[in-house]
Structures are given as structure tokens and as C-alpha cells.
Backbone as JSON Lines, residues from 0, in Angstrom:
{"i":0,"aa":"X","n":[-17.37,-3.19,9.65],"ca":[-16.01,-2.89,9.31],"c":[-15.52,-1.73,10.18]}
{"i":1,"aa":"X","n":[-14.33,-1.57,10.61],"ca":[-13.74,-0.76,11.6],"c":[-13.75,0.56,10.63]}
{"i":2,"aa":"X","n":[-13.85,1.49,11.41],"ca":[-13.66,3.12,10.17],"c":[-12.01,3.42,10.11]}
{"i":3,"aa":"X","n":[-11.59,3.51,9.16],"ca":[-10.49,4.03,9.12],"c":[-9.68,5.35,9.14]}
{"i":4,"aa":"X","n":[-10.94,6.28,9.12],"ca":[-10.93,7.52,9.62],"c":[-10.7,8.55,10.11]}
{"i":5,"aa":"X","n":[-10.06,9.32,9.92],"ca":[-10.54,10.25,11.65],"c":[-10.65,11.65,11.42]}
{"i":6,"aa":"X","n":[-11.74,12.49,12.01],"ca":[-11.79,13.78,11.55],"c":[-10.88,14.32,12.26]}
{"i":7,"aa":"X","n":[-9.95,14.4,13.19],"ca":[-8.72,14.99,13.45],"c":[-7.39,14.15,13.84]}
{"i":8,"aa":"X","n":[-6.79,13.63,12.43],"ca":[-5.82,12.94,12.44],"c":[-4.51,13.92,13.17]}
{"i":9,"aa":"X","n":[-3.85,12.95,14.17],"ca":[-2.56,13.31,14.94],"c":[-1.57,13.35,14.43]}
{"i":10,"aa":"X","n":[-1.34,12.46,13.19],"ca":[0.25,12.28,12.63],"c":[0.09,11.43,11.11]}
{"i":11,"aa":"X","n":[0.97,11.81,10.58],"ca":[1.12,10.94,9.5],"c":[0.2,9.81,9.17]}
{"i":12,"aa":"X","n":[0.43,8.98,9.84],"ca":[-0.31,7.54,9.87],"c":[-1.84,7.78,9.6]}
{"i":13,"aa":"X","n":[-2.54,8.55,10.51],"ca":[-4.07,8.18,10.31],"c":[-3.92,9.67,9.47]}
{"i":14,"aa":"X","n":[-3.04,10.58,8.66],"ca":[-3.48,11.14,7.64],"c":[-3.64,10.06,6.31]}
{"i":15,"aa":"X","n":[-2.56,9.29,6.56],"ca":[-3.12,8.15,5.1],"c":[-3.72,7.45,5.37]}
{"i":16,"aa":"X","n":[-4.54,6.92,6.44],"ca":[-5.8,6.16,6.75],"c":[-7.0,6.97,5.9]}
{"i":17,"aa":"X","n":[-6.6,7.91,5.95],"ca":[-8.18,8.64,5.68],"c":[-8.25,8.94,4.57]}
{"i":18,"aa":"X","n":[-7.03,7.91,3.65],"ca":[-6.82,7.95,1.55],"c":[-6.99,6.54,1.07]}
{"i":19,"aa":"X","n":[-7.5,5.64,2.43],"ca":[-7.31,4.27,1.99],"c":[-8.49,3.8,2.29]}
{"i":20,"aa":"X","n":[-9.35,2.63,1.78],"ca":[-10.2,2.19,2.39],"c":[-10.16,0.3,1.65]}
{"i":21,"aa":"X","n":[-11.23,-0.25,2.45],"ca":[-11.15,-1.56,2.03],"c":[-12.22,-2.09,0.91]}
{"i":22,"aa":"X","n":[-11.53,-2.69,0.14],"ca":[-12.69,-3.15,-1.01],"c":[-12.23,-4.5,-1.7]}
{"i":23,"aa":"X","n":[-13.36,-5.26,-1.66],"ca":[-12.88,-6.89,-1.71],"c":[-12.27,-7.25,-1.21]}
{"i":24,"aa":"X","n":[-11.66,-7.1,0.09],"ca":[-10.81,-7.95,0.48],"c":[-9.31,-7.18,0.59]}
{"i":25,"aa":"X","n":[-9.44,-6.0,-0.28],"ca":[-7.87,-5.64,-0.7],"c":[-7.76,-3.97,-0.09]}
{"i":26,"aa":"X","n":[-6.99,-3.22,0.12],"ca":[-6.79,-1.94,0.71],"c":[-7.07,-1.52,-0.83]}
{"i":27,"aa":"X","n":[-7.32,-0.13,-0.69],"ca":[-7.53,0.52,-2.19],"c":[-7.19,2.16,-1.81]}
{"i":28,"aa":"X","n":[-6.31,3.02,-2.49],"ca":[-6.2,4.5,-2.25],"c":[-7.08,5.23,-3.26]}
{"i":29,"aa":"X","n":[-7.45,6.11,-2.32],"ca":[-9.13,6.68,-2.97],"c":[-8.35,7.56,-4.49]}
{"i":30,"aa":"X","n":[-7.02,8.14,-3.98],"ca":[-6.28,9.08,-5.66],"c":[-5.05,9.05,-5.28]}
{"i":31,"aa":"X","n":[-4.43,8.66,-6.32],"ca":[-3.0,8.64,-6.09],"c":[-2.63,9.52,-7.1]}
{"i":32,"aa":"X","n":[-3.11,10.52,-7.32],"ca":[-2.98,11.99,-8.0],"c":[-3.28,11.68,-9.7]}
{"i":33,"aa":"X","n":[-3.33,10.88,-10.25],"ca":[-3.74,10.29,-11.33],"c":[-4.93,9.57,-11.67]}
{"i":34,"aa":"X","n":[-5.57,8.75,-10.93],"ca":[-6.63,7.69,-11.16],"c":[-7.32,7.83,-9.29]}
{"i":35,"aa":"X","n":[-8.28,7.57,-9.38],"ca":[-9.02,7.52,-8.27],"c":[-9.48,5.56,-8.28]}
{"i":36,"aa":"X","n":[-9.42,5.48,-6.62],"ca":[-9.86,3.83,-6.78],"c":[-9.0,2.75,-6.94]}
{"i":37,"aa":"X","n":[-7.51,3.23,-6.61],"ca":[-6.08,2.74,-7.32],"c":[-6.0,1.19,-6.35]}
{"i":38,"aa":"X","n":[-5.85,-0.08,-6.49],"ca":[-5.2,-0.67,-5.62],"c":[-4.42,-0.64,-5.09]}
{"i":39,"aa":"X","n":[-4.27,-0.78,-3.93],"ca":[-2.83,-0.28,-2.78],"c":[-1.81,-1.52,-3.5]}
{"i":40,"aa":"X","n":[-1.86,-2.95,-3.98],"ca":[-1.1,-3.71,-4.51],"c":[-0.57,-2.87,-5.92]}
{"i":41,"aa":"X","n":[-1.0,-2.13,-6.74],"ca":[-0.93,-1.8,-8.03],"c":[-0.12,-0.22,-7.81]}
{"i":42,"aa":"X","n":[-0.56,0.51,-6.79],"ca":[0.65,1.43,-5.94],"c":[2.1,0.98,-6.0]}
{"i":43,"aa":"X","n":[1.74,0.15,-4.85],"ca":[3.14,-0.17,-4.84],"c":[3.79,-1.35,-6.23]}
{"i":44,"aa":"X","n":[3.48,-1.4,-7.3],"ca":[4.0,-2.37,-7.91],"c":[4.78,-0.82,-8.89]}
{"i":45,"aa":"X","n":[4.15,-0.35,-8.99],"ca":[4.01,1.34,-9.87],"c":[5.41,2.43,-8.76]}
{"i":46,"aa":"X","n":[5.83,2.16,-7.44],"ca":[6.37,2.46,-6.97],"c":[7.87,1.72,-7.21]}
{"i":47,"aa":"X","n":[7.4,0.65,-7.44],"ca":[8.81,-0.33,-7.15],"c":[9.42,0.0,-8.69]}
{"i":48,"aa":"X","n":[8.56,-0.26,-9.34],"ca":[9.04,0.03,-10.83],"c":[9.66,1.32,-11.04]}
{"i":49,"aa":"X","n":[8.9,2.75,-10.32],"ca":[9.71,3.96,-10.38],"c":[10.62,4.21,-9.83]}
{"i":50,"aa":"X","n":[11.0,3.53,-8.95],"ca":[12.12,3.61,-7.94],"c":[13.22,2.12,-8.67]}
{"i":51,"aa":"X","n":[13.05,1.42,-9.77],"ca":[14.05,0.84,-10.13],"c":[14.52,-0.19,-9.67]}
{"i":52,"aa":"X","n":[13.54,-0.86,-8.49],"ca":[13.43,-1.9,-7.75],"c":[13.98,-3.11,-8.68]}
{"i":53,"aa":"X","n":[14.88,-3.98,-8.25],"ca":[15.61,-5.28,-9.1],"c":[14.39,-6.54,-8.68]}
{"i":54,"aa":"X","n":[13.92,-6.71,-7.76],"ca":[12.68,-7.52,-8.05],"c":[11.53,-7.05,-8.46]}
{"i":55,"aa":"X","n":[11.32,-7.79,-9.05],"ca":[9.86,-7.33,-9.99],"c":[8.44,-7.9,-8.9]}
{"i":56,"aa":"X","n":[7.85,-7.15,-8.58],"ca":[6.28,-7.08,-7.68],"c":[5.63,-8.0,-8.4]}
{"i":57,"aa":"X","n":[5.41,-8.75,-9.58],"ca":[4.35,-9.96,-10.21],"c":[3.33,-9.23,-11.02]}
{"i":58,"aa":"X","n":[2.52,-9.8,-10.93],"ca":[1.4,-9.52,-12.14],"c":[0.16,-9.21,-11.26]}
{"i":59,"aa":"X","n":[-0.2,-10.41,-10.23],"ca":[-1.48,-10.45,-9.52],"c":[-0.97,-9.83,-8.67]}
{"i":60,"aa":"X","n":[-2.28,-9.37,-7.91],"ca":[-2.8,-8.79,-6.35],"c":[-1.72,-9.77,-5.52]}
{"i":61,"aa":"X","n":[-2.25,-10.87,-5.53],"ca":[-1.48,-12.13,-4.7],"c":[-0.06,-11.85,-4.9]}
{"i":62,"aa":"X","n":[0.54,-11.76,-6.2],"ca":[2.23,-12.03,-6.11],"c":[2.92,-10.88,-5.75]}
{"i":63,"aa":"X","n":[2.14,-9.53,-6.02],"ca":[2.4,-8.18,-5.58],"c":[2.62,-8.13,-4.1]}
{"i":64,"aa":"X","n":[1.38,-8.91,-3.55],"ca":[1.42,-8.25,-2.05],"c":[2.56,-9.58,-1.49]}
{"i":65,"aa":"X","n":[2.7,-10.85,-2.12],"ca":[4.11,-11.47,-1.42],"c":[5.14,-11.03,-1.74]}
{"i":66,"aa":"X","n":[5.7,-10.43,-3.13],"ca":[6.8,-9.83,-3.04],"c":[7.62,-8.97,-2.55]}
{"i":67,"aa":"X","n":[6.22,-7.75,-1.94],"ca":[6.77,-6.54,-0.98],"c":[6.89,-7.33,0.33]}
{"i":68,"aa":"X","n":[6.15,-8.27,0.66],"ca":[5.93,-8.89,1.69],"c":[7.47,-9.43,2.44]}
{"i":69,"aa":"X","n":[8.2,-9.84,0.88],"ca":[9.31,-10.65,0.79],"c":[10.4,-9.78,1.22]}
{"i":70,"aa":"X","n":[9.96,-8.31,0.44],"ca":[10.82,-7.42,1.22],"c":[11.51,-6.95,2.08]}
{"i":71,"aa":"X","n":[9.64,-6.96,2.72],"ca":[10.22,-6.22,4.2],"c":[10.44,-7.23,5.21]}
{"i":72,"aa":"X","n":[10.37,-8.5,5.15],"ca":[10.84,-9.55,5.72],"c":[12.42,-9.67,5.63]}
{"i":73,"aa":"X","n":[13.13,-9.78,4.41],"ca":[14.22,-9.28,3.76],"c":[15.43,-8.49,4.83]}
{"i":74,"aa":"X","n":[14.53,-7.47,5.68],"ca":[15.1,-6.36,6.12],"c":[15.77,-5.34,5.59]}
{"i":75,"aa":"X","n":[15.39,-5.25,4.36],"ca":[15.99,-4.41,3.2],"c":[15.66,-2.59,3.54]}
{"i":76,"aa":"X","n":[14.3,-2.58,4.45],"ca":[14.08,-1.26,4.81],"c":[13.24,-0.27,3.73]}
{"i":77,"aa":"X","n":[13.02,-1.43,2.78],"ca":[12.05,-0.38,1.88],"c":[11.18,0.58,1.74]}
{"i":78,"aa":"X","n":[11.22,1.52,1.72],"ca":[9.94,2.37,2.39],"c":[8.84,2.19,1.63]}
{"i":79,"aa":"X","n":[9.19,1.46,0.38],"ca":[7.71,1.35,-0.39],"c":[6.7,-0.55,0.85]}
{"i":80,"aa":"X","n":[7.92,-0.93,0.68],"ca":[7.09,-2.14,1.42],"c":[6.94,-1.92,2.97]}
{"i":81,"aa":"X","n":[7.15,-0.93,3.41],"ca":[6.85,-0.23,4.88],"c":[5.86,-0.05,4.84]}
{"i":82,"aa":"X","n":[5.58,1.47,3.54],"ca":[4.12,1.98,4.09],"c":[2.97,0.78,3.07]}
{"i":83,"aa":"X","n":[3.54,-0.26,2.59],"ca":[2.05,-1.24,1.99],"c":[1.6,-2.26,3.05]}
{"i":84,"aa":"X","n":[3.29,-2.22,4.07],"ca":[2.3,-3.53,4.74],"c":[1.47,-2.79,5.82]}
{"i":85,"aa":"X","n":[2.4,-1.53,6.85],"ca":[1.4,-1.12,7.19],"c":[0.06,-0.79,7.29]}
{"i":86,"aa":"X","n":[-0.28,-0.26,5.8],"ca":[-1.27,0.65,5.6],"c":[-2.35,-1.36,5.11]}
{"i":87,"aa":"X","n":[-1.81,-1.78,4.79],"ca":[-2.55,-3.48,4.42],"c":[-3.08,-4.19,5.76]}
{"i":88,"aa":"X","n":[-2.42,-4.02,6.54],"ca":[-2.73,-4.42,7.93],"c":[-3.53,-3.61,8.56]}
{"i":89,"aa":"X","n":[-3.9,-2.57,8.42],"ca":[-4.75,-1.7,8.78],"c":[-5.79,-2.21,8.09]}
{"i":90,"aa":"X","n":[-6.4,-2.69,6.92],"ca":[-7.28,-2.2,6.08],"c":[-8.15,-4.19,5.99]}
């Protein structure tokens, strides 16, 4: 598996590389200041909901990650479905 790592991150980006890692198949953030081990799908479903989002993210892993998916396809500019697909494509 590629490291996602880096002991001297340059910018933003590989500072949240180094809060994410891969497990089953799925990106996972090591603490999202509450719970440690969080799914990056269950993030952002928890984001969309706090932010008041009019589509609802689904239930599963699967319908979560097509709905943001749907998003940012959308061109809507979401920053929650910015940093999931990014940081998903990384992972």
C-alpha cells in the first residue's frame, strides 16, 4: 500500500493525508475530534447534515460516497464533497 504520509508535509493537502488512512477498502480519519477510526463516508454524511445540505448522503458507505459523488459532479462546489473525493482518491 502507498504511505500516505509525510514527516514534513508542504501544504494543506498532505497535512490531511497524515489524518487519513485506508481500511477495507474505504478511507477512514484517524479523529475527527470526537471518535477516533471515523469513516471518511460517515464524515462527510455528519458534515452534510451540519451544514443543512437538502440532499440527504444515504445510509450505506456505497450511497454516501455516490451522493457526494453526485455533488461534485453537480458542480455545486461543495467543499464537503471536494475534500471527500479528494482525500478518497488518495486513499
Amino acid at each position: 500500500m502507498k504511505r500516505l504520509t509525510s514527516n514534513d508535509p508542504q501544504d494543506n493537502f498532505l497535512t490531511a493525508m497524515n489524518y487519513v488512512f485506508a481500511k477495507d477498502g474505504w478511507a477512514h480519519i484517524r479523529h475527527d475530534g470526537e471518535h477516533e477510526d471515523v469513516p471518511l463516508t460517515d464524515w462527510a454524511k455528519a458534515q452534510c447534515i451540519k451544514r443543512g445540505c437538502d440532499k440527504f448522503p444515504g445510509e450505506t458507505a456505497e450511497e454516501i460516497d455516490e451522493t457526494v459523488g453526485d455533488c461534485l459532479m453537480d458542480g455545486e462546489g461543495c467543499p464537503v464533497a471536494l475534500a471527500y473525493k479528494e482525500i478518497r482518491e488518495e486513499t
